[in-house]
Backbone as CSV, one residue per row, in Angstrom:
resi,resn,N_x,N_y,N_z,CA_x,CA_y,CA_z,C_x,C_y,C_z
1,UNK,137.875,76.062,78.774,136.852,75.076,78.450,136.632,74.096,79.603
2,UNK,137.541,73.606,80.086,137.610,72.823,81.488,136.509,73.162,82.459
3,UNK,137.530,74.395,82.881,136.301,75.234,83.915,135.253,75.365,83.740
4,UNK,134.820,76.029,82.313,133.077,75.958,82.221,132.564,75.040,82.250
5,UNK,133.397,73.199,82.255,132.575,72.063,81.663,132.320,71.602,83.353
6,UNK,133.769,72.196,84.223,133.619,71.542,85.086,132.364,72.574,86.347
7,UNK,131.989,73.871,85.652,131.234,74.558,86.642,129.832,73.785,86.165
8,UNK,130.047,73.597,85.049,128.074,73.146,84.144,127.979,71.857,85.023
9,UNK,128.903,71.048,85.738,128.909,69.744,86.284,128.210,70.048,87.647
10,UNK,128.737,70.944,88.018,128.787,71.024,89.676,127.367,72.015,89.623
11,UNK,126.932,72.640,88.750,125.646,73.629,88.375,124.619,72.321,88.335
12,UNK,125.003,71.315,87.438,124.172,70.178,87.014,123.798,69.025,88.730
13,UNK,124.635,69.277,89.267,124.954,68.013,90.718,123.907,69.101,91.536
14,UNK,124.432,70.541,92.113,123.252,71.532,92.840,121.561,71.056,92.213
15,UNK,121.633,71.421,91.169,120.190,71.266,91.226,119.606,69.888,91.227
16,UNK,120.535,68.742,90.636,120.159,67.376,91.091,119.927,67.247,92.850
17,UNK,120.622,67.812,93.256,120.353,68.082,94.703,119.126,68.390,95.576
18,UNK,118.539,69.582,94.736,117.779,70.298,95.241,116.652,69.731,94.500
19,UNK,116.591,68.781,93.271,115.096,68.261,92.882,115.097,66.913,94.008
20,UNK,116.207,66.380,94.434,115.798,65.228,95.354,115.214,66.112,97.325
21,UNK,115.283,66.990,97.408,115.311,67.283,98.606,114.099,68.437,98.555
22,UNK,113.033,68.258,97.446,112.067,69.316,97.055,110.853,69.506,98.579
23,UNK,111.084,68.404,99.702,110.182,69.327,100.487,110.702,69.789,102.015
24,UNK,112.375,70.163,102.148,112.968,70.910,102.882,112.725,71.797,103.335
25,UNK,112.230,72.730,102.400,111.826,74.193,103.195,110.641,73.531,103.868
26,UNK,110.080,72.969,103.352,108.491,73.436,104.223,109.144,72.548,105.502
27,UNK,109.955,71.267,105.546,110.715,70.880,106.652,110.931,72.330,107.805
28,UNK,111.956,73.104,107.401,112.277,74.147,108.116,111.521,75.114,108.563
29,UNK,110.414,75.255,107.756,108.960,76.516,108.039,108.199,75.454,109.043
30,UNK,107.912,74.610,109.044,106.916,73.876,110.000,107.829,73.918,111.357
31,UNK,108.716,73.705,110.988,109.387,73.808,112.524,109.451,74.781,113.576
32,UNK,109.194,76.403,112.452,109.452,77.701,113.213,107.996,77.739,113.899
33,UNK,108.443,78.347,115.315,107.381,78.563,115.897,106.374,79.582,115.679
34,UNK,107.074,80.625,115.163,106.982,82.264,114.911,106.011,82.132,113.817
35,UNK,106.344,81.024,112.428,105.704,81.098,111.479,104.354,80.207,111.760
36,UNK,104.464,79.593,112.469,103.451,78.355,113.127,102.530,79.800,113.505
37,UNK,102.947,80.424,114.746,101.677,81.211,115.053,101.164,82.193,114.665
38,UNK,101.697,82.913,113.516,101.528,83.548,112.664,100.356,83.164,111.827
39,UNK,100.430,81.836,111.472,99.363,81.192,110.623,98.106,80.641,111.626
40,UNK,98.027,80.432,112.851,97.145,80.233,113.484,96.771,81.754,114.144
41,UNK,97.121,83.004,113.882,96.781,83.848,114.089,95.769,84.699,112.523
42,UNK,96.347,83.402,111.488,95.786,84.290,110.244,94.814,83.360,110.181
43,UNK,94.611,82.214,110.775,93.494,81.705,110.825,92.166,82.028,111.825
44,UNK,92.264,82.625,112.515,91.368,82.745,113.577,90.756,84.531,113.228
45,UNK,92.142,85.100,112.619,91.456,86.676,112.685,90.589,86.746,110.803
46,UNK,90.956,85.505,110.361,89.918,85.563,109.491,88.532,85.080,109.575
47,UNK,88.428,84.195,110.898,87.362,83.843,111.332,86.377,84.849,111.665
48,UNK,87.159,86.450,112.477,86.511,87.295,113.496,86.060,87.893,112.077
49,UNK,86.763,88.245,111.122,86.011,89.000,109.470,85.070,87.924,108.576
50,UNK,85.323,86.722,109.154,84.150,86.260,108.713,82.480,86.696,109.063
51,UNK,82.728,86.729,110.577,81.907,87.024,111.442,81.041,88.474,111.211
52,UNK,82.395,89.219,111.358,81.941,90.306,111.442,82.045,91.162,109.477
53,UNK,82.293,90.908,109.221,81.843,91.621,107.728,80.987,90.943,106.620
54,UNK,81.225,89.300,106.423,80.713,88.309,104.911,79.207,88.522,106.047
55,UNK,78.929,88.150,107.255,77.456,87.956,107.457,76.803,89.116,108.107
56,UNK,77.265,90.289,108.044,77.207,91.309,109.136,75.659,91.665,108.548
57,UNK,75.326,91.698,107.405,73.681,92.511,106.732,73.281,91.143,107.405
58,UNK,73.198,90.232,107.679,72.125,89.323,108.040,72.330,89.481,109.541
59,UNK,73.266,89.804,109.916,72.935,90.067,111.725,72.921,90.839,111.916
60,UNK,72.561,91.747,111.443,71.566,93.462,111.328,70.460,92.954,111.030
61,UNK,70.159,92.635,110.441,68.979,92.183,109.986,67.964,91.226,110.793
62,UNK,69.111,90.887,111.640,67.844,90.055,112.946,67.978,90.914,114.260
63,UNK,68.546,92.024,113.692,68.486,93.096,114.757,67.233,94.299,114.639
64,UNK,66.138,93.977,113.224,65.180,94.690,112.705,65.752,96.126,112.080
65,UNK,67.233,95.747,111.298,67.897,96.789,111.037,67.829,95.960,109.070
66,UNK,66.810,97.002,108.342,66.722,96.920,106.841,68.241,96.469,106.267
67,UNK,68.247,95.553,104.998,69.524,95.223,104.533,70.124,96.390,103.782
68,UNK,69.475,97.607,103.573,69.889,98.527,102.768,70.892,99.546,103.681
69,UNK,70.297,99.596,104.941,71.108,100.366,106.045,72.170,99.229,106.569
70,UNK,72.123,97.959,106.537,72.828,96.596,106.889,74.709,97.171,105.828
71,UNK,74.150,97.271,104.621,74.821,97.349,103.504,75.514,98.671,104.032
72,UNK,75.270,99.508,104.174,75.480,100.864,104.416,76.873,100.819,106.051
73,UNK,76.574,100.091,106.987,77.214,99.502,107.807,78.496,99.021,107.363
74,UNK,78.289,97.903,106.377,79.035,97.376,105.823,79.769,97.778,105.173
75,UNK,79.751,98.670,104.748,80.643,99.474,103.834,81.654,100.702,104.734
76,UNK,80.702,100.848,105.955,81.578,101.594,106.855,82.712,101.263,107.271
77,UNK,82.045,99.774,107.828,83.298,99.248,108.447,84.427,98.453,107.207
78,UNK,84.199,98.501,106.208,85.402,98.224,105.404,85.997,99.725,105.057
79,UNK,85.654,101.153,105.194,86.174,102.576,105.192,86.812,102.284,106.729
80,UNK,86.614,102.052,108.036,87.221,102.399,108.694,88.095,100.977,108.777
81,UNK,88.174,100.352,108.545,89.364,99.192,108.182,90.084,99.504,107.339
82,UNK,90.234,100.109,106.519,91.321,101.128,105.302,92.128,102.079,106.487
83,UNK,90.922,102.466,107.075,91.723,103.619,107.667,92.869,103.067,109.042
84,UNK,92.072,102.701,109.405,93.239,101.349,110.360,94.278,100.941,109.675
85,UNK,94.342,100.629,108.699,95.961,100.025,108.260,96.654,101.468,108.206
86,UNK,96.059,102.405,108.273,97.144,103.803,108.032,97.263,103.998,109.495
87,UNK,96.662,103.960,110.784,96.753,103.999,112.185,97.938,103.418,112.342
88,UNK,97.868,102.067,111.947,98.722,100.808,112.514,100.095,101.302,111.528
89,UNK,100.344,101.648,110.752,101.444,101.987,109.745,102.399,103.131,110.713
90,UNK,101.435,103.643,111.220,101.633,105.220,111.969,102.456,104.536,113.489
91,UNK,101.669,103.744,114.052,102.095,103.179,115.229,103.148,102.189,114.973
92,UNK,103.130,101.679,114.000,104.459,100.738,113.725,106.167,101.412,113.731
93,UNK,105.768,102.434,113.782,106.992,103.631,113.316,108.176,103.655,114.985
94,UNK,106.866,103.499,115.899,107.150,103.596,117.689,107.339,102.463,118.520
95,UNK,106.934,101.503,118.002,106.821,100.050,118.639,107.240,99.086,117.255
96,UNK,107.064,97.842,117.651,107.676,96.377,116.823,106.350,95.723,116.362
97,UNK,106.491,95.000,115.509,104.897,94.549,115.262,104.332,93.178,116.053
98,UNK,105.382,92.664,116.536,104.643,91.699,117.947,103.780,92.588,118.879
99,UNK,104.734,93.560,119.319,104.049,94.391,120.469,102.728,95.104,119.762
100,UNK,102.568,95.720,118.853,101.374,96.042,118.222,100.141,95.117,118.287
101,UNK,100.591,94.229,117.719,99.681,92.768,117.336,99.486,92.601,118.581
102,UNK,99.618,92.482,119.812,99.513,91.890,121.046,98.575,92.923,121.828
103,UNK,99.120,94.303,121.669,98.025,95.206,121.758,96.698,95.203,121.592
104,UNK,97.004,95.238,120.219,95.836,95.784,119.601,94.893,94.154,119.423
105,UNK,95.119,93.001,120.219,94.739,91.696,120.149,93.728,91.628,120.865
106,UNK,94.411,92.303,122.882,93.825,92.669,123.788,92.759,93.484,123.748
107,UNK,92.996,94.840,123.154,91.486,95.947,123.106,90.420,95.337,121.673
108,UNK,90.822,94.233,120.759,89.976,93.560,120.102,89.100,93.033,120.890
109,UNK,89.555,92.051,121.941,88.769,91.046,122.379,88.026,91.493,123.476
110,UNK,88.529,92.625,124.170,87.583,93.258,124.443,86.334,94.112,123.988
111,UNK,86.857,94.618,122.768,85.262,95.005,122.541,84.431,93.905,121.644
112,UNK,85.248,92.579,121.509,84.502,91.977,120.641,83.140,91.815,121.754
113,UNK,83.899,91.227,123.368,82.636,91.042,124.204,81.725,92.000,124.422
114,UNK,82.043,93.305,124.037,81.382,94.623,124.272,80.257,94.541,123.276
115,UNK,80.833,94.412,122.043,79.726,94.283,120.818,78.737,93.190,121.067
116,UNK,79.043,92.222,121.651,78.596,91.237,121.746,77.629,90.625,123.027
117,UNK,78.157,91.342,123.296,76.842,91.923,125.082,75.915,92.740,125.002
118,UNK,76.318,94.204,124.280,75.374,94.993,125.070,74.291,95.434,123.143
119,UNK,73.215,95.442,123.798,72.055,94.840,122.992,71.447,96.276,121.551
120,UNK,71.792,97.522,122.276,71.973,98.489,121.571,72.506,98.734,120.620
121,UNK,71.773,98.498,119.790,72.314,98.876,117.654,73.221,99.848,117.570
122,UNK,73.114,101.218,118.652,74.232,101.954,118.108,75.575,101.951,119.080
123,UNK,75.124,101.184,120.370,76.424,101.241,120.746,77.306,99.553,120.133
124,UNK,76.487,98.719,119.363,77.179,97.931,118.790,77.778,98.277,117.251
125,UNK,77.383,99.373,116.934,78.192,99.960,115.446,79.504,100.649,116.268
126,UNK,79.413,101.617,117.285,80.456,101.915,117.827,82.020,100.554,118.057
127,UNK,81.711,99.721,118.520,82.580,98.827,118.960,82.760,97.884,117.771
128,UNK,81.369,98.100,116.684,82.285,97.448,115.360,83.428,97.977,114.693
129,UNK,83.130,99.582,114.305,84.162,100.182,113.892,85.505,100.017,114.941
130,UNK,85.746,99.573,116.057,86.451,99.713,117.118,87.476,98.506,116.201
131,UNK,87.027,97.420,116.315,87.149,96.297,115.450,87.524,96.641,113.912
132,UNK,86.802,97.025,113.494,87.452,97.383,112.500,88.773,98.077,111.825
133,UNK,88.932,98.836,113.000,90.178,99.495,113.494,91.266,98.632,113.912
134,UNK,91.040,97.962,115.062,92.123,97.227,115.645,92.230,96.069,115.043
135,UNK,91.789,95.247,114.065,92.039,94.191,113.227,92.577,94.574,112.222
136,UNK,92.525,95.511,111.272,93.153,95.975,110.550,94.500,95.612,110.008
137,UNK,95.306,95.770,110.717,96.768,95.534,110.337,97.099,93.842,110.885
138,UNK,96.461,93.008,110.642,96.409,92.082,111.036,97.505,90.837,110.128
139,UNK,96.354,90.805,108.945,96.592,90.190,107.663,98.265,91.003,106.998
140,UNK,98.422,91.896,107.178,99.693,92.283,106.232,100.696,92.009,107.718
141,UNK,100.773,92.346,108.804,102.076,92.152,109.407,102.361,90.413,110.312
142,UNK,100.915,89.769,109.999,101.384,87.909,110.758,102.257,88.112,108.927
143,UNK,102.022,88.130,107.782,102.375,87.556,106.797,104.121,88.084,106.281
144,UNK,103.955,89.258,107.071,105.563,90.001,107.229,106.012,89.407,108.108
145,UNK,105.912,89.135,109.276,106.463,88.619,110.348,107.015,87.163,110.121
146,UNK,106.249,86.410,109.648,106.657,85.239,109.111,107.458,84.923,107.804
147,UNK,107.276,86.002,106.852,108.152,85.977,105.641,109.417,86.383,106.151
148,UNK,109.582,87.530,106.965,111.099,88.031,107.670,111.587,86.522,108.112
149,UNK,111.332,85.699,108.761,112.101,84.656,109.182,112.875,84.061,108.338
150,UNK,112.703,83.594,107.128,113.411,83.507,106.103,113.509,84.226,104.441
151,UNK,113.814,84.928,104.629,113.696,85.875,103.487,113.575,84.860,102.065
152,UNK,114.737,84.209,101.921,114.883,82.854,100.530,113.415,82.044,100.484
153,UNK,112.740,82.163,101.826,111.697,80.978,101.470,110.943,81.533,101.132
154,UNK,110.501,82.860,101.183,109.442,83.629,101.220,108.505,83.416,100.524
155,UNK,108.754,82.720,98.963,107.290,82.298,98.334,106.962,80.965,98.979
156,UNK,107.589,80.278,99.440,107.009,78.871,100.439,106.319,79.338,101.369
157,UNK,106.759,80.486,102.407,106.004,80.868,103.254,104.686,81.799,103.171
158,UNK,104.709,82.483,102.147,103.552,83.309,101.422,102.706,81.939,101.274
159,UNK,102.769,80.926,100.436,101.929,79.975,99.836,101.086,79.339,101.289
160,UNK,102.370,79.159,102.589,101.239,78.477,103.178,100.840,79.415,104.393
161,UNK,100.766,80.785,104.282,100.058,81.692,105.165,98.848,81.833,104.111
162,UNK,99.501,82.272,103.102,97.733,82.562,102.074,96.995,81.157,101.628
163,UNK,97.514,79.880,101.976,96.816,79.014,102.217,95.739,78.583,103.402
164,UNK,96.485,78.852,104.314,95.737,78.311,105.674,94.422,79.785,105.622
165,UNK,94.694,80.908,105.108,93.885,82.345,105.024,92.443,81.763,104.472
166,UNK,92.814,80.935,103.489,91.724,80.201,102.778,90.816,79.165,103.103
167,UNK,91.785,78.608,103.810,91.191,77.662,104.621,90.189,77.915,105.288
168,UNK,90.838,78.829,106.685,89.854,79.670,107.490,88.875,80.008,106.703
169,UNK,88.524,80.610,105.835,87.405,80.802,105.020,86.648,79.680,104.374
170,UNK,86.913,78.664,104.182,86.730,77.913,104.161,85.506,77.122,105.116
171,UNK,86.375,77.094,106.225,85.827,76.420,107.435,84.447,77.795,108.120
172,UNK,85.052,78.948,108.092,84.320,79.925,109.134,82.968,80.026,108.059
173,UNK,83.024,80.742,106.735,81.869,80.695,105.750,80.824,79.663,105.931
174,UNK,80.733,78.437,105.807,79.465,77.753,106.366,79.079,77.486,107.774
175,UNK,80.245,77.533,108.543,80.426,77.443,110.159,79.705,78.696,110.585
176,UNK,79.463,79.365,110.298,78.613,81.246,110.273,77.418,80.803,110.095
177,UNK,77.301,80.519,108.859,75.831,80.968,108.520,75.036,79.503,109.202
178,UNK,75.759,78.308,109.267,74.855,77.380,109.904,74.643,78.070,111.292
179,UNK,75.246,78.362,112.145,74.893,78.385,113.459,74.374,80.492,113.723
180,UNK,74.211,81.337,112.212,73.463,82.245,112.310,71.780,81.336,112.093
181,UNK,71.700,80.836,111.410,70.458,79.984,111.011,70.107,78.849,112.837
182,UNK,70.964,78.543,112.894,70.311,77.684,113.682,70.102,77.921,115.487
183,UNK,71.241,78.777,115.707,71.398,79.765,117.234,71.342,81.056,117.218
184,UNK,70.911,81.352,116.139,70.724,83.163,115.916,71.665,83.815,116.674
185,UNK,71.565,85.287,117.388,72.534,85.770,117.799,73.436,85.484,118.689
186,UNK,73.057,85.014,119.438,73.323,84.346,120.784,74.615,83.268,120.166
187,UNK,74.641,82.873,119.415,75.733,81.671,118.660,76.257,82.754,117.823
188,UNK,75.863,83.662,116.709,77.088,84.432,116.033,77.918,85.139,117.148
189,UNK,77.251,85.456,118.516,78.050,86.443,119.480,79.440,85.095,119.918
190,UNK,78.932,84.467,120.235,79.971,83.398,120.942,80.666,83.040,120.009
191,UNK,80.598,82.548,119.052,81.702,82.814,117.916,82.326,83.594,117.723
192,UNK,82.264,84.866,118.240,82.829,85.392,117.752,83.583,85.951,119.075
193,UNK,83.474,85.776,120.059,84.084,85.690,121.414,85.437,84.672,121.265
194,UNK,85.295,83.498,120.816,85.704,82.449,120.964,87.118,82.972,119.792
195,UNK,86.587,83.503,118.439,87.381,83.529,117.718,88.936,84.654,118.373
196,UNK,87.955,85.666,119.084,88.542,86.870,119.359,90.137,86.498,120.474
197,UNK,89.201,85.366,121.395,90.145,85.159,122.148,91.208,84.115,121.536
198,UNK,90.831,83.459,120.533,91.664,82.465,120.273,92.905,83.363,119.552
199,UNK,92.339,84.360,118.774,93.484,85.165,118.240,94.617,85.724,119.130
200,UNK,93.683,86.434,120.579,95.075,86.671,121.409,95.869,86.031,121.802
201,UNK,95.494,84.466,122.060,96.279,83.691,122.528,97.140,83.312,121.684
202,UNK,97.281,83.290,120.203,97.401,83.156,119.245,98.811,84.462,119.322
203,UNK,98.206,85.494,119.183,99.197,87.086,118.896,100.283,86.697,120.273
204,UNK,99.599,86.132,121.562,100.590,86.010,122.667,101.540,85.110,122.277
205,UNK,101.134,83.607,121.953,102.363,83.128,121.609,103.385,83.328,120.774
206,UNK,102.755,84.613,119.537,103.752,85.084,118.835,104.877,86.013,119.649
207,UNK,104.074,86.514,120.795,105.138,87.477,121.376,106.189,87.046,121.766
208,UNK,105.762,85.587,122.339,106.470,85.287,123.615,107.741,83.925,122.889
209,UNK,107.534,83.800,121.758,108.412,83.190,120.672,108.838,84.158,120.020
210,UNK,108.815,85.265,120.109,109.409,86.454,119.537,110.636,86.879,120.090
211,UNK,109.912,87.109,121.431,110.696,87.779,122.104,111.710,86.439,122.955
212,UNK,111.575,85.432,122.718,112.449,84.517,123.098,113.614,84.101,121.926
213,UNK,113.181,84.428,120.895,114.249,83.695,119.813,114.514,85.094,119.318
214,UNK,114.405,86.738,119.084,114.970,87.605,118.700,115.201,88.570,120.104
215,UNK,115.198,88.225,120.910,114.601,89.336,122.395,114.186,90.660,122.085
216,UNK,113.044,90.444,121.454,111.818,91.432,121.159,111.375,91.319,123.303
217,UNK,110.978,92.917,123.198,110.228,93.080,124.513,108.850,93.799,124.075
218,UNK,107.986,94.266,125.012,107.006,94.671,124.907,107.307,96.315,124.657
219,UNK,106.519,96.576,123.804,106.535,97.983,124.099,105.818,98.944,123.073
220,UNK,104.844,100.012,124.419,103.868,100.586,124.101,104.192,101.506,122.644
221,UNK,103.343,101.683,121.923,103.586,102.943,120.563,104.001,104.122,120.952
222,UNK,104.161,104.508,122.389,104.195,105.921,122.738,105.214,105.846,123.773
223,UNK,105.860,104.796,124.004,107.092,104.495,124.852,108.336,104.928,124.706
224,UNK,109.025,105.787,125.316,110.309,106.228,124.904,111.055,105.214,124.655
């Protein structure tokens, strides 16, 4: 009887503990760098799907491309974005998912400028699906990458990656369509330049806090 009265005491003192000290974790998650850029990487690559999928029939559409074929687009590139997370699943098997993400950050932002330069409807569906491809595995491995850091916190850290996710949507959803309305293409392209690169810089500092606090190195999917 002792023992159980004296474990219900010390059961009773822990959680008195832990209701006075209720915003610790997020103390310890704000601090990590890894999870820091993780979330400024889930903010920016929701910007580039803002861009490129919620307004894509209206910037077809000032391309003299019908919303019915706009729609039709649109639906492609969410089929070849399915199919990308099975690419990236495939390549994850050979490489680490910093080095992936960092990759596949680089040949983003390059064709984002590709799409975004060259004036041809079909060589800009080409370099969407390109995009569609290499963004792909985006959203599921910043949100793994950052939950691995602390396994115990993991619904703290879920809450504020799929928070800030929202955010970005938030902010990019009227930030789009005002400056599709008011700079037409010429402003959705640079937005979306801007977003592209902010993400690599974004995926880089994940590397390079990666590979400094776990000594993660670079390395290609096809690298012995």
């Amino acid at each position: 009887m002792k023992s159980t009265a004296k474990s219900e005491i010390n059961g009773f003192r822990q959680n008195k503990n832990e209701v006075k000290r209720p915003l610790k974790p997020y103390s310890i998650i704000f601090k990590n760098p890894i999870i820091i850029s993780s979330c400024a990487g889930l903010f920016f690559y929701l910007g580039i799907f803002s861009v490129l999928s919620t307004w894509l029939t209206a910037y077809f559409q000032s391309l003299g491309v019908d919303i019915s074929y706009g729609s039709l687009i649109l639906s492609g590139f969410w089929a070849f974005n399915a199919f990308g997370v099975i690419i990236a699943g495939k390549l994850l098997l050979k490489t680490n998912e910093t080095s992936l993400l960092l990759l596949f950050s680089i040949f983003g932002a390059v064709s984002s400028v590709l799409y975004s330069a060259i004036p041809l409807i079909y060589i800009k569906i080409v370099f969407l699906v390109m995009q569609a491809i290499l963004y792909s595995g985006f959203f599921p491995l910043l949100n793994a990458i950052a939950v691995k850091e602390d396994p115990d916190l993991s619904g703290s850290i879920l809450g504020i990656t799929i928070s800030v996710s929202v955010l970005s949507q938030i902010i990019f959803q009227p930030l789009t369509g005002f400056i599709l309305q008011n700079s037409g293409l010429n402003g959705i392209n640079i937005l979306l330049v801007v977003c592209a690169a902010a993400l690599f810089i974004s995926t880089f500092s994940l590397f390079k806090v990666s590979s400094k606090k776990h000594g993660i190195c670079f390395k290609l999917p096809y690298s012995k």
